[in-house]
GUTORTOR-775606 format. One line per 10 residues: number of its first residue (from 1); for each residue x, y, z of C-alpha. Coordinates in Angstrom, 1 decimal. Last residue first. Layout:
BEGIN
NUM> X,Y,Z  ...
# end
This chain:
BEGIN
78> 25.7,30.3,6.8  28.6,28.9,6.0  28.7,26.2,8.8  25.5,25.1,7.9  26.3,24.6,4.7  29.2,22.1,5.8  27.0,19.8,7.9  24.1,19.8,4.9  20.9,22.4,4.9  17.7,20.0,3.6
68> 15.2,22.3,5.8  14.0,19.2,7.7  17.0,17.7,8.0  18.8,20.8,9.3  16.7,20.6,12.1  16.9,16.8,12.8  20.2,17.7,13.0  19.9,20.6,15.6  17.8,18.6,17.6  20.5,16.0,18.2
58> 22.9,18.7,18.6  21.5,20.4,21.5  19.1,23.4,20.3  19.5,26.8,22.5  17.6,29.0,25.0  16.0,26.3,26.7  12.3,26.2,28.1  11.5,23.0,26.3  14.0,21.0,28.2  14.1,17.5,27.3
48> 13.7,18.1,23.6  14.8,14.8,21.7  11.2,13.3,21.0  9.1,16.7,20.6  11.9,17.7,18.2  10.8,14.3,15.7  7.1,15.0,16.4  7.7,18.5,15.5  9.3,17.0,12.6  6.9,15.1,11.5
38> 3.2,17.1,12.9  4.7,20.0,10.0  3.1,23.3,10.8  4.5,23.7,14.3  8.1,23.4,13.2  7.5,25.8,10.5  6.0,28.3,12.3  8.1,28.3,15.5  10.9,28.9,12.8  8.8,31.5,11.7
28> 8.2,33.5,15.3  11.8,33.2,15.9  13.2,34.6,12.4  10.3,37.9,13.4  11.8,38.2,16.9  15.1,38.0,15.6  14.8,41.0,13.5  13.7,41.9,9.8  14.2,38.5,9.0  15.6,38.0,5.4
18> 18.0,36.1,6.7  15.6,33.4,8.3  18.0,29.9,8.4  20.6,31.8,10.0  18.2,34.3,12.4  16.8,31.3,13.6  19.7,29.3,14.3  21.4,32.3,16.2  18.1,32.9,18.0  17.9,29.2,18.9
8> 21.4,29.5,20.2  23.0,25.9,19.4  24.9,23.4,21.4  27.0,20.3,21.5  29.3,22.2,18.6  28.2,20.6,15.6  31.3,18.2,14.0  32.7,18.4,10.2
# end
């Protein structure tokens, strides 16, 4: 299964955060997480060249999934 070259950051949050009572809420707890582990924000720091973006390129988005143990095909059925 291939990523598309890019992910929303809203659409990623609001898939791993379901139980989100809006995107604002998914958004603020995936900041959370990746600020709360110095690994895998040292991981994103590495492949982010554009902090300011709206959406995760693929790199980032595996390094992602990684973290929260979420396969390729999971993903995909979220």
């Amino acid at each position: 299964m291939i990523f598309r070259r890019t992910v929303l950051k809203q659409d990623l949050a609001i898939k791993l955060y379901p139980q989100s009572s809006n995107i604002n809420a998914a958004m603020q707890l995936l900041r959370k997480e990746i600020k709360l582990s110095p690994e895998f924000n040292n991981k994103l720091e590495l492949l982010t060249r554009n902090k300011r973006a709206h959406y995760y390129t693929h790199k980032e988005l595996e390094v992602i999934l990684e973290h929260f143990c979420i396969s390729q095909e999971e993903f995909e059925l979220l």
